[in-house]
C-alpha positions in Angstrom: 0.0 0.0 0.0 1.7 3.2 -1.0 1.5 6.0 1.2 -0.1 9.5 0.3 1.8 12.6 0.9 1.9 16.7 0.3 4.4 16.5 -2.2 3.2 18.0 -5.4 6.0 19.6 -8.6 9.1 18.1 -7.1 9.4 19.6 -4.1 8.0 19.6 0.0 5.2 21.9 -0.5 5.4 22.3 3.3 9.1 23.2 3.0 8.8 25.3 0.3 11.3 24.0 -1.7 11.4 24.6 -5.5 12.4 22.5 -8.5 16.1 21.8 -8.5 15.7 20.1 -11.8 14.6 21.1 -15.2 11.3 21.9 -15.7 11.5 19.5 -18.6 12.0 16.8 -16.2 8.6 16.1 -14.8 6.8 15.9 -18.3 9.4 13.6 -19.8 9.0 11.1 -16.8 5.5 10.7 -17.1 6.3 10.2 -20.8 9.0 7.4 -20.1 6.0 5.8 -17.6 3.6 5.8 -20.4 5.7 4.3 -23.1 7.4 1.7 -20.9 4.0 0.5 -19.8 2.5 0.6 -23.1 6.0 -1.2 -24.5 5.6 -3.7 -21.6 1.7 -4.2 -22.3 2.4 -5.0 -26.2 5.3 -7.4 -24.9 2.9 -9.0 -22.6 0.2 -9.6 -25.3 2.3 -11.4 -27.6 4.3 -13.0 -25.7 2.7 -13.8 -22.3 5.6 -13.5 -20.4 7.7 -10.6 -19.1 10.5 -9.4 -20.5 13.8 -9.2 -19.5 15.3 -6.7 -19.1 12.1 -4.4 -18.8 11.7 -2.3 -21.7 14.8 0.6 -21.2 12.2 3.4 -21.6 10.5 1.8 -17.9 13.3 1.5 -16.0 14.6 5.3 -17.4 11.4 6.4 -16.0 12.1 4.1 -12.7 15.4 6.1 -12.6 14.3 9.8 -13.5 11.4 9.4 -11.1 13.7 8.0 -8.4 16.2 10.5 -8.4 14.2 13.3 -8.5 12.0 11.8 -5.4 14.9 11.4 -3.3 16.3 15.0 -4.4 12.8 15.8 -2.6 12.7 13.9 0.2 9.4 12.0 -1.2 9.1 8.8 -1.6 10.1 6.8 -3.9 8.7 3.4 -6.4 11.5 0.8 -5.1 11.1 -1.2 -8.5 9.3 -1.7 -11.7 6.8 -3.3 -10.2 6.5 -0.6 -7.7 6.1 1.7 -10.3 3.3 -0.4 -12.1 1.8 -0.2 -8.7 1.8 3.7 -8.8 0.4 3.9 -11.9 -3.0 2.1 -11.0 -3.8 4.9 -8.7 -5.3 8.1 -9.7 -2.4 10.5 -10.1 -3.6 12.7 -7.4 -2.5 9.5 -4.8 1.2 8.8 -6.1 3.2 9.6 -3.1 5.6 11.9 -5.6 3.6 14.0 -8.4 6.1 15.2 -10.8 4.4 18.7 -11.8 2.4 18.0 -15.1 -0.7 19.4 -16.6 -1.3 17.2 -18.8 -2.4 14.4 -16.4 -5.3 14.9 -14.3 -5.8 14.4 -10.9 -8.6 11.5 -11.3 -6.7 9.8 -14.4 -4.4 6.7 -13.9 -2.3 4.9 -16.5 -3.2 1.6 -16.1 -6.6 -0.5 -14.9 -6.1 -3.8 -13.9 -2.8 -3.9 -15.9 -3.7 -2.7 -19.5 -2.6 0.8 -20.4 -5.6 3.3 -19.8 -6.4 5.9 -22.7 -4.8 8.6 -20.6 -1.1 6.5 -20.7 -1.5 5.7 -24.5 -1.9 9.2 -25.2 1.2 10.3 -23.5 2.7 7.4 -25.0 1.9 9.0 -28.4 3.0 12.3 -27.2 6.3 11.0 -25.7 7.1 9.3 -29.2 8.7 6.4 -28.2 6.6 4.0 -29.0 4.7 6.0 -31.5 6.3 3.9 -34.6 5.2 0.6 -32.8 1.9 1.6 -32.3 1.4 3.0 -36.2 2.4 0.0 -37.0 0.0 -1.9 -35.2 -2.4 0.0 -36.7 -1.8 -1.0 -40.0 -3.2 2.5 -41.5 0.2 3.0 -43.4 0.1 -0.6 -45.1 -3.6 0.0 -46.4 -2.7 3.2 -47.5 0.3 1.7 -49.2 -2.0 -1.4 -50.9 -4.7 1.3 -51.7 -2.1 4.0 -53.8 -1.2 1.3 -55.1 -4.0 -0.1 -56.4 -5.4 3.4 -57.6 -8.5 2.6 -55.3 -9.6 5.2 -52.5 -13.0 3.5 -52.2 -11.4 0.8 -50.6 -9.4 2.8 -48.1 -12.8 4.4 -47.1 -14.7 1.1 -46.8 -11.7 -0.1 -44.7 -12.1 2.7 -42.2 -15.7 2.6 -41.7 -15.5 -0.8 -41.2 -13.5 -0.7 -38.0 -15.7 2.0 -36.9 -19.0 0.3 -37.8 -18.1 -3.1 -36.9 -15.2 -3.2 -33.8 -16.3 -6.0 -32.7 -17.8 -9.6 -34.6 -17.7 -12.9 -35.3 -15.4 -15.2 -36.7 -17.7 -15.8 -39.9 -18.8 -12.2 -40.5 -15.0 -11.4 -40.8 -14.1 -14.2 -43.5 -17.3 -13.4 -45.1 -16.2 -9.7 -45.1 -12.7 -10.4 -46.4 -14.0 -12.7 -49.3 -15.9 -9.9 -50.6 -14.6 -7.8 -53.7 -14.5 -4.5 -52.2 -12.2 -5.6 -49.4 -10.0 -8.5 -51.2 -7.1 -6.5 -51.6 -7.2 -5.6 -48.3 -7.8 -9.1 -46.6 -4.7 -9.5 -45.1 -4.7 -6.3 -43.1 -8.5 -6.7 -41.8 -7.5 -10.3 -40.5 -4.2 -8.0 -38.6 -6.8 -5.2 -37.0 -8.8 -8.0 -35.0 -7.9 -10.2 -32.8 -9.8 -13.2 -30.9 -12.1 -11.6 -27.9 -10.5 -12.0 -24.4 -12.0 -14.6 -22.0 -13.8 -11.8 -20.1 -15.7 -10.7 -22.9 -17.2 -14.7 -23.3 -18.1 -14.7 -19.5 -21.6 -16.0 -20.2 -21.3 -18.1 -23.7 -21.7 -15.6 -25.5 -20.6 -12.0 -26.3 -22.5 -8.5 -25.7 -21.8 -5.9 -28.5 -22.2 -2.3 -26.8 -25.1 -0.6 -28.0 -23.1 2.6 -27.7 -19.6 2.1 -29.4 -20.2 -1.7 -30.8 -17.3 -2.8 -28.7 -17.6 -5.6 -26.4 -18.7 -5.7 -22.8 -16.1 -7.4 -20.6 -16.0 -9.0 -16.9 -14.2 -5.7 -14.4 -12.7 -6.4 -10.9 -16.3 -5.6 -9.1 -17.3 -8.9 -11.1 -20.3 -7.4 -13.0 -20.0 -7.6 -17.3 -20.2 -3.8 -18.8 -18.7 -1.6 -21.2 -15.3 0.0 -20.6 -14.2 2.0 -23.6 -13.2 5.3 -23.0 -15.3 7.1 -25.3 -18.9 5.5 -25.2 -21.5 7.9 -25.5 -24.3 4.7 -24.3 -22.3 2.2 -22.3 -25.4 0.3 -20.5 -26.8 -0.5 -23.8 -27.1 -3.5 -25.9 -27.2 -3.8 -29.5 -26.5 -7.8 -29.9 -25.1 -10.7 -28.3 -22.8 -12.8 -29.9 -22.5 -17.0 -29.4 -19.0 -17.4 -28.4 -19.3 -20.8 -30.1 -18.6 -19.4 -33.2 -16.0 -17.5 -32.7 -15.6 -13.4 -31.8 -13.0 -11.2 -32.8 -12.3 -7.3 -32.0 -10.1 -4.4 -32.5 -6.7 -4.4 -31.3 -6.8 -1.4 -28.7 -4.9 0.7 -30.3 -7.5 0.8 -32.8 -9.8 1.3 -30.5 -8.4 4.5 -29.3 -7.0 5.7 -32.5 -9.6 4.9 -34.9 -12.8 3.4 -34.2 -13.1 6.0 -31.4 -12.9 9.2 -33.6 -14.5 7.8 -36.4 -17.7 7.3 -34.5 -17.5 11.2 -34.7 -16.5 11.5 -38.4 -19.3 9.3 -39.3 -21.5 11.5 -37.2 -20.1 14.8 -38.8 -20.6 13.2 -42.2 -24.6 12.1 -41.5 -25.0 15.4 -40.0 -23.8 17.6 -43.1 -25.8 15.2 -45.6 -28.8 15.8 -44.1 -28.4 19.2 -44.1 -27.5 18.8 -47.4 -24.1 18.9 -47.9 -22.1 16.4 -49.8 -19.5 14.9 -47.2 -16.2 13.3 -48.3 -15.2 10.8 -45.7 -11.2 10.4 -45.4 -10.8 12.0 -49.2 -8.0 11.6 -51.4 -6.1 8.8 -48.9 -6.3 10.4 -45.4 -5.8 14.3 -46.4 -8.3 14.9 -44.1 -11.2 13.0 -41.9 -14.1 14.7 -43.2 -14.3 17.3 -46.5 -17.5 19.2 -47.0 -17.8 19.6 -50.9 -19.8 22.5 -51.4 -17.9 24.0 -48.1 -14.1 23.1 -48.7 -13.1 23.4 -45.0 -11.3 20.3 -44.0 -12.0 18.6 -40.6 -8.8 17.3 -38.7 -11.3 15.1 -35.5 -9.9 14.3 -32.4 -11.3 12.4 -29.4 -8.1 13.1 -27.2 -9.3 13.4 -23.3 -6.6 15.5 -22.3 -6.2 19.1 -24.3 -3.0 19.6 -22.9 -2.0 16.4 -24.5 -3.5 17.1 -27.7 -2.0 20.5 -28.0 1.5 19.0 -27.6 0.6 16.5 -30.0 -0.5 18.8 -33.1 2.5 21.1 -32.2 4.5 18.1 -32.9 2.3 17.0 -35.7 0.4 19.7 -37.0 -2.3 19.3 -39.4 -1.7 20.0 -43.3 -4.5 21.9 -45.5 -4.9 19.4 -48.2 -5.3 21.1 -51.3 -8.4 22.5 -52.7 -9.5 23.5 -48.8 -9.7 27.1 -48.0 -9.8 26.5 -44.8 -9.2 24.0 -41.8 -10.6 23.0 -38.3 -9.0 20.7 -35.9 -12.7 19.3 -34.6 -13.0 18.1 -31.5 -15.6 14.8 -30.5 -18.1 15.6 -28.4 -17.5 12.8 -26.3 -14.5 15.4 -24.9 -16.5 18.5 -25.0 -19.8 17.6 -23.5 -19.6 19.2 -19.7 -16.2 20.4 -20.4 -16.3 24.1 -21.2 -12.3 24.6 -20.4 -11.5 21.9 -23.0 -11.3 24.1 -26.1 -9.7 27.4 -24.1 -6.7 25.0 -23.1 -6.0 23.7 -26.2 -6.0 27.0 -27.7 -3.6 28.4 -24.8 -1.3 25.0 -24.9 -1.1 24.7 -29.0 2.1 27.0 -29.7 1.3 25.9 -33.4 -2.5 26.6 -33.5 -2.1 30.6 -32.1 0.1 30.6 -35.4 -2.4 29.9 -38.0 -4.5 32.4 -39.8 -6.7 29.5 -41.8 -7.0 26.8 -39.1 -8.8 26.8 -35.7 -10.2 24.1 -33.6 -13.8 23.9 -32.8 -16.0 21.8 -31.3 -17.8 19.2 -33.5 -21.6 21.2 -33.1 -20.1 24.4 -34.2 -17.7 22.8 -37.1 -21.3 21.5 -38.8 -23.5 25.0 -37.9 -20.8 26.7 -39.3 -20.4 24.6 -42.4 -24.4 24.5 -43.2 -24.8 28.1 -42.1 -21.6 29.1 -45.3 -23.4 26.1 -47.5 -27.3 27.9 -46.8 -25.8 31.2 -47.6 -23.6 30.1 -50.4 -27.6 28.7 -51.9 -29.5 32.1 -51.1 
């Protein structure tokens, strides 16, 4: 049981002590946490052992974090598995809280051992895994097999599969990959799912979320629910699956990546077309997630739960006009702005590369679709 203390920025608050390290320090720790854990997570799933040694970026963190605790007076994770201790608690209960505000008091990085949405974001931030997880998620090989094949259609079809369907059985998926519109891609839809977990086939059988179309799975209180991150209905139902015949899903990087904004692409889309505007879903291979055609102003969505986070992340990877748009918007899900006034205003103060644009601004995803019917309405008067 780790003990809760005062100590808060890397310092005795009740000594009044201030950093004597970088500033850099805390936010690259927390970074080295997240993409050791996600490293050792991704180790553990295809191996199903640990490995040794642990993955280097771990035990820096395990090093940077111990140093700086003792530097305090705080203390301190004795071990890797110390430190994987830590990071089931809410961050607000580790005994040492390197000063970060990108990690919020209630969020931890792992829940009963798999990285949390919180620790694959800052793993993504941190960029030491980042290649890994791209990988994983097979969006550069489709886009590869698509160019080459001089067929965009299929890219699209690809994506809203994953979006539409996370989660089914073992038949639907070869019936899906025997199909002509996804043969070329066969090989990378049998990649982005994976066999259910045991705690998803409790019963005999599978429940598909009603919200999200993910799968419900067995948590430590011992009841069977819904526990992605972004699931705007989690207590609903839409089918149950036998496990008899087999039940695959996402990876979880897809989860998080793609299936997760694309529920809010798709809603964008659906939104604009019935307002009638003609809505290009992932145009011209991935320029953009969603293009109005009668409004050029291209929609960069995000479902990031942190805007601090996210801010760091376009600053290091800012979005590109693709051509033809006159204007851009990085949109946020609602799933992140609903109850969350701040959520825009921090992105907007953290984003050193955002306050630099004259022709690209981030918006929630209500006012990116008023604003895009209200120009398409006045464009038709």
């Amino acid at each position: 049981m780790v003990r809760q203390t005062s100590l808060v920025g890397g310092a005795a608050s009740s000594a009044g002590h201030t950093r004597p390290w970088p500033t850099e320090w805390d936010t690259v720790v927390i970074s080295l946490v997240a993409s050791g854990l996600v490293e050792l997570s991704q180790h553990l799933e295809r191996r199903g052992a640990f490995p040794v040694p642990y993955p280097a970026a771990l035990q820096r963190a395990l090093d940077r974090l111990t140093a700086m605790g003792v530097i305090a007076g705080a203390e301190v994770p004795r071990s890797v598995m110390d430190l994987a201790a830590w990071a089931h608690l809410p961050f607000v209960q580790w005994p040492f809280r390197p000063a970060v505000e990108g990690l919020n008091d209630d969020e931890s990085l792992l829940i009963d051992g798999k990285p949390t949405k919180a620790c694959l974001e800052w793993a993504v931030v941190s960029g030491d895994v980042e290649g890994e997880i791209r990988e994983r998620l097979l969006i550069h090989g489709v886009l590869d097999v698509c160019k080459a094949n001089d067929d965009p259609g299929a890219y699209v079809r690809f994506r809203r599969l994953l979006v539409e369907k996370p989660a089914m059985t073992e038949r639907d998926l070869l019936v899906t990959m025997a199909q002509p519109g996804f043969a070329i891609l066969a090989q990378h839809l049998r990649g982005a799912y994976r066999a259910a977990p045991a705690e998803a086939l409790a019963t005999g059988e599978a429940v598909v979320c009603g919200g999200c179309g993910h799968l419900w799975t067995l948590q430590a209180d011992g009841v069977r629910r819904c526990s992605e991150w972004d699931c705007p209905a989690p207590t609903t139902i839409k089918k149950r699956l036998p496990a008899s015949e087999g039940v695959v899903w996402l990876s979880r990087e897809l989860r998080m990546f793609v299936s997760g904004p694309g529920r809010a692409e798709l809603r964008i889309a659906k939104a604009l077309e019935r307002a009638g505007v003609t809505a290009q879903l992932w145009p011209d291979f991935d320029a953009c997630d969603v293009l109005p055609v009668e409004v050029p102003w291209a929609a960069d969505v995000k479902s990031w739960t942190n805007p601090v986070r996210l801010a760091w992340r376009l600053t290091e990877r800012p979005f590109v006009l693709p051509r033809g748009a006159e204007r851009g918007f990085i949109v946020i899900a609602k799933e992140q702005t609903t109850g969350r006034p701040e959520y825009l205003r921090a992105l907007r103060n953290h984003c050193t590369w955002l306050k630099g644009q004259s022709r690209i601004e981030a918006v929630s995803e209500k006012a990116f679709i008023d604003r895009v019917v209200r120009e398409f309405r006045k464009a038709q008067a």
